[in-house]
C-alpha positions in Angstrom: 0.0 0.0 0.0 1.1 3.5 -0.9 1.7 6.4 1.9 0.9 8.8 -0.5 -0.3 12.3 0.9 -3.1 13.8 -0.7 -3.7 17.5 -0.2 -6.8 19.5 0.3 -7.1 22.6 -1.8 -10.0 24.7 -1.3 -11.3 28.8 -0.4 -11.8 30.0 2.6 -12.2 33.5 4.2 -8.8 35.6 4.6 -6.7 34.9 7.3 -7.1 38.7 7.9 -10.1 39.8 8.3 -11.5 40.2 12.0 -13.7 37.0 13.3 -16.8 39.2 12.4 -16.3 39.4 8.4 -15.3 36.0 7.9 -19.1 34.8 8.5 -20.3 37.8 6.6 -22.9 37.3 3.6 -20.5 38.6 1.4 -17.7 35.7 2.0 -20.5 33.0 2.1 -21.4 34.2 -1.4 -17.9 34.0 -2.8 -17.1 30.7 -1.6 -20.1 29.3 -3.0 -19.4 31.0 -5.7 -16.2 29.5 -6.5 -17.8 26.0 -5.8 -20.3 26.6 -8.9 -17.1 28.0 -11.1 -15.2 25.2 -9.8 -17.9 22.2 -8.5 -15.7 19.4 -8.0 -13.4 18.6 -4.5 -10.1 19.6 -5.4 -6.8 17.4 -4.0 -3.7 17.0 -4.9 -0.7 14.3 -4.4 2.9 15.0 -3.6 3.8 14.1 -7.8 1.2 16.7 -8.3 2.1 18.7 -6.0 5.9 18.7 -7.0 4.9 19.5 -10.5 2.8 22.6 -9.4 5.8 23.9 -7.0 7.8 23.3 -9.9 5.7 25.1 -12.5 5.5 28.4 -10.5 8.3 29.9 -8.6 5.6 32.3 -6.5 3.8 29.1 -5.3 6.9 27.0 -4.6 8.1 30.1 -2.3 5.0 29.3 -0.1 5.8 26.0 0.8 9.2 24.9 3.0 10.8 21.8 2.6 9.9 19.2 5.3 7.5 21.3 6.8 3.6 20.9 7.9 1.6 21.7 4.9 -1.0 25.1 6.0 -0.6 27.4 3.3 -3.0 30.2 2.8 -2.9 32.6 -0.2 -3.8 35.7 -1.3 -5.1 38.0 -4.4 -1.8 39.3 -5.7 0.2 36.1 -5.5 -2.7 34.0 -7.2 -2.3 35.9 -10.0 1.0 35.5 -10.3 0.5 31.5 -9.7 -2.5 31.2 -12.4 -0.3 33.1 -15.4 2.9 31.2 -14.4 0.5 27.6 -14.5 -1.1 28.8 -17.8 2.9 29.8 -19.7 3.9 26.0 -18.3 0.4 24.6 -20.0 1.2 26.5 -23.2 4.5 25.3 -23.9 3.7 21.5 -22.9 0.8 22.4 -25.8 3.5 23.6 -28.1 5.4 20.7 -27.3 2.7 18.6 -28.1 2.3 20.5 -31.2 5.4 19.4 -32.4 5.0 15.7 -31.8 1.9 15.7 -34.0 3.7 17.6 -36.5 7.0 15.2 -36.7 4.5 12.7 -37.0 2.0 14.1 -39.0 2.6 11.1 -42.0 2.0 8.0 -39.5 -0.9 9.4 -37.9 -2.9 9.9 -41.6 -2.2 6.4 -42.5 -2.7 4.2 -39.6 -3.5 6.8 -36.9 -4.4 4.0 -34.2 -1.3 2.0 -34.9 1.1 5.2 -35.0 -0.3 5.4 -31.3 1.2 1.9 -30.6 4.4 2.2 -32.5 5.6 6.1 -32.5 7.5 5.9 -28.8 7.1 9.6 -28.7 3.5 9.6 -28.3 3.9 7.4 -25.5 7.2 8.4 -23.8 6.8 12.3 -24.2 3.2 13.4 -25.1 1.4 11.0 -22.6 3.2 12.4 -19.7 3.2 16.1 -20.9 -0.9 15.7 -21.2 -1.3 14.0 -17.6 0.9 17.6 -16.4 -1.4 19.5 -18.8 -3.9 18.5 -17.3 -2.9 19.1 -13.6 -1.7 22.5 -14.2 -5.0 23.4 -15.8 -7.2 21.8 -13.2 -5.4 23.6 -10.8 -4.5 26.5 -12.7 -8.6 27.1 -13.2 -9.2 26.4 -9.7 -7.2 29.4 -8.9 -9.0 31.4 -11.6 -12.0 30.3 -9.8 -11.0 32.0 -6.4 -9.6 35.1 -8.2 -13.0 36.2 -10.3 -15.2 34.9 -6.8 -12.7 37.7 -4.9 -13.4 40.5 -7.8 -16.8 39.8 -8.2 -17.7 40.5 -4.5 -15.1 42.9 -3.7 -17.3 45.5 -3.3 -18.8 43.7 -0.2 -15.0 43.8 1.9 -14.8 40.3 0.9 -11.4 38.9 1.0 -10.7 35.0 0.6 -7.5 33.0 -0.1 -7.1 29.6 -1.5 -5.7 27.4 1.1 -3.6 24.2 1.1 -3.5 21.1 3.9 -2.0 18.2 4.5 
């Protein structure tokens, strides 16, 4: 059996607000909205996990080596996390790209078989669409958090995408 850790990623009210605003209307709003933006449980794995931390320097400097996992954050440095996740998706797309292109022959003529018998497709474009599709899943979950804070801003809401072990 496998001690893999899964971690919870989810939305929750700031950190920073005072106890009072955290059970406002406003913050129950956003968070529900961000479960219809994104309705599906979100965890992640340490593999995942390692790929995300490696994908974005500004969520990597959130997390210490070794450490308890409780990491809460905020506007600013989700925007930094979702365009760094989206330039990783885009060039493991372009990569992709270019597999499709250097085999653009075998796939017209036998386009189930070139699956079996091109190694790249296998070797290099199966693992670059399992991160593709981590980073994006995570990636829009962010985006989900980010448009839920600017879309009730108005009502002092202020909630941060969280992490734990």
């Amino acid at each position: 059996m496998s001690n893999t850790v899964r971690y919870k990623v989810g939305a929750r009210a700031s950190n920073r607000l005072p106890e009072a605003l955290k059970s406002s209307d406003g913050i129950r709003q956003a968070l529900k909205a961000v479960g219809e933006y994104f309705p599906m449980d979100l965890t992640v794995d340490d593999l995942e996990l390692e790929l995300l931390l490696k994908s974005s320097k500004t969520l990597s400097r959130f997390f210490v080596p070794g450490s308890k996992i409780d990491v809460a954050i905020q506007f600013a440095e989700l925007c930094e996390i979702s365009s760094d996740l989206f330039k990783e998706v885009k060039d493991i797309r372009k990569k992709v790209k270019g597999i499709i292109s250097d085999h653009e022959d075998e796939l017209e003529s036998d386009h189930v078989g070139a699956l079996q018998y091109v190694t790249e497709f296998r070797s290099e474009m199966g693992p670059a669409l399992a991160n593709s599709i981590v980073l994006r899943r995570f990636a829009n979950f962010v985006d989900a958090v980010l448009l839920a804070q600017i879309q009730y801003s108005a009502e002092n809401v202020e909630i941060e995408l969280y992490f734990s072990a």
